[in-house]
N, C-alpha and C positions, 0 to 999 in steps of 0.2 A: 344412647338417648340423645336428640338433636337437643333440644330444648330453645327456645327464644330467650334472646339480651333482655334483661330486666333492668332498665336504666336505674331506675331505682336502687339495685343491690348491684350491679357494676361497681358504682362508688361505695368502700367500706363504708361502712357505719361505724359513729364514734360513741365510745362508752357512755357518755351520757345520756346519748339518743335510744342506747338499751334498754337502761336505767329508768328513763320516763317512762318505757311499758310495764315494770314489776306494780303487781295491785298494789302494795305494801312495800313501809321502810324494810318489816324484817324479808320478805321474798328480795328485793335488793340486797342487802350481807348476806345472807346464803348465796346465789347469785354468783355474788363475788368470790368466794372458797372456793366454786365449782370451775372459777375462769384460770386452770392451771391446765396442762396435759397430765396429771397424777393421777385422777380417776379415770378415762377417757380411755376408751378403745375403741379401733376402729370406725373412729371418725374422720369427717373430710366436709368436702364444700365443693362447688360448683358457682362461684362470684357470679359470673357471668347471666346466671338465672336466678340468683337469688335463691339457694337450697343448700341448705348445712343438714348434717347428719352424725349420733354417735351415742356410743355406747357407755353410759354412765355406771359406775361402780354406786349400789346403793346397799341398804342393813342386808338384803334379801340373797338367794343365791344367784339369783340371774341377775344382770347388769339393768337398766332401768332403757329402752332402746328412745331415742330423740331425735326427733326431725324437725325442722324449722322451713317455711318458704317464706321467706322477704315481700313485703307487697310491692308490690307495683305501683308507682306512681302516687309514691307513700299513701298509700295503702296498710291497710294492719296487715301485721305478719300471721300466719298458719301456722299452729304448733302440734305435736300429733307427742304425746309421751305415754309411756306404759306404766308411765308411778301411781300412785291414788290419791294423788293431792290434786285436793278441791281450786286450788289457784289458779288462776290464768292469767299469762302462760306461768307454770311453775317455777322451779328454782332450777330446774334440769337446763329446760330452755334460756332462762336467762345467762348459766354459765355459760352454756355451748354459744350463745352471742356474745358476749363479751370475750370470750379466748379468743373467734374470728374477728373480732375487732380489733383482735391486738395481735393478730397476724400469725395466732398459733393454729389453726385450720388448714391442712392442710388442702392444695387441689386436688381432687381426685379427678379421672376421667366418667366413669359410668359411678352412680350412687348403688347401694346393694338394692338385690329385688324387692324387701319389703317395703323400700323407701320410693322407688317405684310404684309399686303397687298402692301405696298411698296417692303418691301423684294421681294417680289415671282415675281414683274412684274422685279425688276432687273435682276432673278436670269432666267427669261423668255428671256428678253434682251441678258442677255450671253451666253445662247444656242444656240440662235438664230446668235450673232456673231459666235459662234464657230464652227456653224451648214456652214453658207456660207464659211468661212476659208478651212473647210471639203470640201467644194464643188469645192472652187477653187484649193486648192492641187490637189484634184483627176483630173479634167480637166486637167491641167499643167502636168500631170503623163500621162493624157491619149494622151496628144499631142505628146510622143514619148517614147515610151517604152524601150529604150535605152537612159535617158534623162544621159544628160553628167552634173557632178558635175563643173568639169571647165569649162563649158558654162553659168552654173547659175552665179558661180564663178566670170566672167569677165563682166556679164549681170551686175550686182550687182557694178560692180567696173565702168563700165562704166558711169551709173545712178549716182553715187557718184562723180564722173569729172564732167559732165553736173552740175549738184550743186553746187558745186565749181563753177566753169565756169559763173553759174548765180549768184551766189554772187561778184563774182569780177567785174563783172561787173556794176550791182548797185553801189556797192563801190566808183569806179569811176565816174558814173555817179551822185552820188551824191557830190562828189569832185569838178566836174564842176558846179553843183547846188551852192554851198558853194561861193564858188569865184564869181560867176555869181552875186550872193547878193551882197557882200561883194562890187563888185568895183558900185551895182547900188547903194548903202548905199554915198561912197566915191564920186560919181559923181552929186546925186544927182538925184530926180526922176522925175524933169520935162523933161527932155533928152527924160531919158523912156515915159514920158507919150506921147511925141510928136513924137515918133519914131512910133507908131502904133503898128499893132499887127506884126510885123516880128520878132523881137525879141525872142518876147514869144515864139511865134510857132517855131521858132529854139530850144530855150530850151527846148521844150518840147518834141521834133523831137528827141533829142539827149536823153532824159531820156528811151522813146520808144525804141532807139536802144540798151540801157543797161537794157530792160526788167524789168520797173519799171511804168508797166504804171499806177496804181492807181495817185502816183507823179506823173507823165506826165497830168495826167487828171485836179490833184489841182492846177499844175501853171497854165491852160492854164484858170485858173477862177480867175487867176490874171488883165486881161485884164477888167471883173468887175469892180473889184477896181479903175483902173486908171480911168474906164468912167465914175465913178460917180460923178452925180454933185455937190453934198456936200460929203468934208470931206472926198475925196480920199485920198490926203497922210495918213491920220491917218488911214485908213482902210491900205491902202498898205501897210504901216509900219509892223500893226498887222499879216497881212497877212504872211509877209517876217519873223516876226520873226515865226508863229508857224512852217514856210518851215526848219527855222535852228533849230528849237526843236526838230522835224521828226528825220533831217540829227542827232542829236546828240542822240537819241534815237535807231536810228539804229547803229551806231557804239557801244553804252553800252548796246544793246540790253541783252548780257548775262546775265547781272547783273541787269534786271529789274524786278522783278514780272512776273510771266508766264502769266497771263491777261493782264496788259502793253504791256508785248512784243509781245503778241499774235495780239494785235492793232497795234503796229507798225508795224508789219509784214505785215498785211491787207492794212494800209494806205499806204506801201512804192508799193505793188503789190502782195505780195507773201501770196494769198489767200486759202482759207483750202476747199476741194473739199467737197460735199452732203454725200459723202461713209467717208471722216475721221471726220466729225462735227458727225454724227451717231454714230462712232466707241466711239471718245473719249469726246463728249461735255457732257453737263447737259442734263438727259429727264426728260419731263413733262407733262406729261397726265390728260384728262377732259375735258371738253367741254370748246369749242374756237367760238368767234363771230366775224364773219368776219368784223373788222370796217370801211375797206374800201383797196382800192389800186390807183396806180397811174403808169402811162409809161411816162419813158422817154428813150429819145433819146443817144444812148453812142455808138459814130462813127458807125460801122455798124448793130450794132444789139440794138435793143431795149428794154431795160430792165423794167420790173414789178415787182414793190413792193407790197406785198398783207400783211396787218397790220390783226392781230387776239387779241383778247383778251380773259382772259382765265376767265369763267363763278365765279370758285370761290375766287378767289383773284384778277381778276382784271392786271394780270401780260400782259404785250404787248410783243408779237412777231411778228417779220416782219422776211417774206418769200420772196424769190428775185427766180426773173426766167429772162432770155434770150433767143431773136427768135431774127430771121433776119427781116425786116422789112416788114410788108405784110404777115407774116404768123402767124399761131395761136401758142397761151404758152401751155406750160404745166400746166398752173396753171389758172383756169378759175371759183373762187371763189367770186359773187355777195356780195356788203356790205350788210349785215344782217342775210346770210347764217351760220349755228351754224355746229358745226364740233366737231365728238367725235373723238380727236387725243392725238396721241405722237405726240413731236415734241422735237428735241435733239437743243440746244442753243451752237452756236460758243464760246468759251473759251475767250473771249474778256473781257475788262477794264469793256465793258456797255455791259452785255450779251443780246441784241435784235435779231438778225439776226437767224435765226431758219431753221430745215429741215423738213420736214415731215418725220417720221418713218414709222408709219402706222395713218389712218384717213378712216373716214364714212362722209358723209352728212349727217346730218338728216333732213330728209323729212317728213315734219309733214303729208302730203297727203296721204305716204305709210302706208301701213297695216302693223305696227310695234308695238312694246309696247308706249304706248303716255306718258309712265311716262317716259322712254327713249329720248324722243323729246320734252319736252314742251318746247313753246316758250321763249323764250329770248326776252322780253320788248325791252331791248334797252341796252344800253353798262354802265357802272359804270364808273363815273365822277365825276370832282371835279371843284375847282375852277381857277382861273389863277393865283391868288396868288401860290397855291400848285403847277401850271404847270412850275412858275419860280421858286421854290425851286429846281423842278424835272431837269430842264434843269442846274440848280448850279451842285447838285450833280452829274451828267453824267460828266460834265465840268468838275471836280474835278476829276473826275476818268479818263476819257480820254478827253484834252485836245484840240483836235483835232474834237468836237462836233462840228456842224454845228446848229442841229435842233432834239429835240424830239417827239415822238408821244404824243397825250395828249388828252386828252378827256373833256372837259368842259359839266359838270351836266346842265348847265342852261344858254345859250348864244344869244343873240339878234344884230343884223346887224345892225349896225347905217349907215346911209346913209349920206355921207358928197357929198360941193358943187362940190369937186375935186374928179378924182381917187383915187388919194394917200391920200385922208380925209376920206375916208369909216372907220370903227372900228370897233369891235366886244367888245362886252359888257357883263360882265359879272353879269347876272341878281342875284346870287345867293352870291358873294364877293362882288359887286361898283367897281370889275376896270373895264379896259378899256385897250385895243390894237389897233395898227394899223391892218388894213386887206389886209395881203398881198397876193395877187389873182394874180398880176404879178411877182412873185417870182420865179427864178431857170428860168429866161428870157421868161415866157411866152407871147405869139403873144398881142399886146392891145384889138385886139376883142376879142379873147376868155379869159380874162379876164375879161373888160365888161361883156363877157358872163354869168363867175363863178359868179360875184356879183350878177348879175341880180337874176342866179337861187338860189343863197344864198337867198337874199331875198324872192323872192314866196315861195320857201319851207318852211318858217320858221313862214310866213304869218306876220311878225314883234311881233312875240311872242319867249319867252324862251322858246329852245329847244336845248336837247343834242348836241353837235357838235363835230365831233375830226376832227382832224387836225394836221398841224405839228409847233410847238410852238418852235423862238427863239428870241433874244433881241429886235430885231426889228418889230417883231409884228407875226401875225399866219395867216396861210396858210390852209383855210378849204378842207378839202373832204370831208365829209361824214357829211349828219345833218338827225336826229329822226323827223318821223312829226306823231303823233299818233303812237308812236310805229314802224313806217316803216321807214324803213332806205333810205334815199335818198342819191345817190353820185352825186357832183360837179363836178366828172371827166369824 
């Protein structure tokens, strides 16, 4: 492999300059533990271009495989790892840079094929960006053949006022957020609880009008809180504070970690469209199992979340689509459907949320290669022990966590005397959760419903289940019965 000088990674990079890429102090000390040759097989480098590579010893049987490409012209670095941590770059990558900064990397001459093979699908990726860039230039050229420079000129200035314009606005809108807390903290919250939902829905009325509606969406799930009949103040409280984390998170926004801020950004409204998650997120390609989806209701248009997981690490992405109510998605993906894709990852704290690049079905029916399509049993799980470690660490990375996807290897319905007594049991760990089936305000019957058909599916035997896993207990979709995927929803 020729490869071209990367002036950039020519000159080592010094530890500290590693160090400022970890999202996090704690991904910096991990990091650091992994910058020995102790764990390390098979690794090497190539300075000259900027590409390190290597085989990390992790809990699992197989070693964890790492690749890194140095950017160009400082430029952000490429990381490509096989672990399931949600961080970027993880603690993998950041060892493997720090050992080559400290001159424990070896040179190799040729990288192995799979690190290759990464190369070429990047290097396919950026044609393909620069191929559509080409295509829109020329449009834009062909829309007027006399194109006037101070018409772009003022195009371009005007877009940068609208900008502004929506930022000052948020600003302020979260200025009245701020105070809004602050005098219900000073006044006291049975006022609020007794005032009903007018309130909120003012506030929230006014967040809407400064163009902030994700916020608008979180308070108005403050009304939750107050109804609950255990231990509302304590939720309300909690509630109120992560609203002033948000607000104070958006004002330091600068100065946060680009995946922090990238979630702040998202959580206040100001969300990253299908064409820039493409442009600039993480891709990852392989086969993906569809493990299930869910619609809900979001003012007038309906949103679908469709969960995938990726065949060989087990890595979860969720796909989001919107229709108006009554009409068909874009996205019409059955739980158990396998999927040979890309799929590019929003730049987030918790990088879940994904797009499709390019994607096949594979149809085991069609007359195709069947080494290309063999079935997928069933999805890679674990226990609930590891689903509350999973949901700590999100937590830790972004604060603002509500609930993860999770997948339990081996899980059985218990059937309690009450709704709110049903559990989910985990055959393969000894715990136990509550079964939350009216969660996210679902109707009583068709929660009844979910229970009921959790049970027949599962025949009261351990079976695969995923679901969305947080403190208060898990919210099934999708359960294995013989291999076949059954959805809840």
């Amino acid at each position: 492999m020729a490869g071209t000088i990367n002036p950039a990674a020519a000159q080592r990079w010094s530890a500290d300059r590693v160090h400022a890429l970890a999202p996090d102090p704690a991904s910096q000390r991990a990091g650091a533990k992994l910058a020995s040759p102790a764990p390390w097989s098979g690794y090497g480098a190539r300075s000259g271009i900027g590409l390190l590579w290597g085989d990390c010893k992790g809990s699992g049987a197989k070693p964890y495989q790492v690749t890194v490409e140095l950017g160009a012209d400082q430029g952000a670095p490429a990381y490509a790892c096989s672990c399931p941590s949600r961080k970027f770059p993880c603690k993998h990558a950041l060892g493997l840079m720090l050992l080559w900064s400290a001159g424990g990397v070896p040179e190799a001459e040729e990288p192995p094929q799979r690190v290759q093979d990464w190369l070429e699908a990047r290097r396919e990726r950026a044609q393909r960006s620069e191929a559509r860039k080409a295509v829109a230039t020329g449009r834009a050229a062909a829309e007027g053949d006399d194109a006037d420079p101070t018409a772009a000129r003022k195009a371009t200035e005007a877009a940068e006022r609208r900008t502004a314009q929506r930022i000052q606005r948020i600003d302020a809108g979260l200025d009245d957020l701020e105070l809004w807390l602050c005098d219900q903290v000073r006044s006291g919250l049975t006022g609020l609880r007794a005032a009903g939902y007018r309130p909120i829905d003012d506030l929230s009325r006014r967040l809407i009008d400064a163009q902030a509606g994700a916020l608008a969406a979180r308070v108005r799930e403050l009304t939750h809180c107050l109804n609950a009949s255990e231990d509302w103040p304590e939720r309300t409280l909690a509630e109120f504070s992560l609203l002033h984390l948000l607000i104070q998170g958006w004002r330091n926004r600068e100065s946060l970690p680009a995946p922090l801020a990238a979630t702040v950004r998202r959580r206040i409204g100001l969300t990253m469209t299908a064409a820039e998650i493409a442009e600039v997120g993480e891709h990852a390609s392989g086969r993906w199992l569809v493990l299930g989806s869910r619609d809900l209701a979001a003012d007038k248009l309906v949103e679908r979340r469709v969960w995938l997981q990726r065949e060989a690490d087990g890595r979860i992405a969720m796909l989001l689509a919107f229709a108006p109510a009554g009409q068909a998605f874009g996205i019409a993906l059955p739980a158990g459907a396998v999927l040979a894709a890309e799929l590019a990852f929003a730049p987030d704290a918790v990088p879940l949320r994904a797009v499709l690049v390019e994607h096949a079905v594979l149809n085991q029916d069609a007359a195709v290669d069947q080494d290309a399509v063999s079935v997928l049993d069933g999805p890679q799980g674990g226990t609930l022990d590891e689903a509350a470690a999973g949901f700590a660490a999100a937590l830790a990375a972004d604060p603002w966590t509500a609930a993860v996807p999770v997948v339990l290897d081996s899980a059985v319905p218990l059937v309690g005397a009450k709704p709110e007594a049903w559990q989910i049991i985990d055959a393969k760990g000894g715990s136990r959760v509550p079964l939350l089936a009216d969660a996210d305000g679902m109707d009583p019957t068709r929660a009844e419903q979910l229970r009921q058909t959790l049970l027949a599916c599962s025949g009261g035997h351990p079976a695969p289940l995923f679901g969305l896993y947080r403190p208060a207990g898990l919210t099934p979709i999708t359960i294995w019965n013989n291999g076949q995927a059954a959805s809840l929803w």
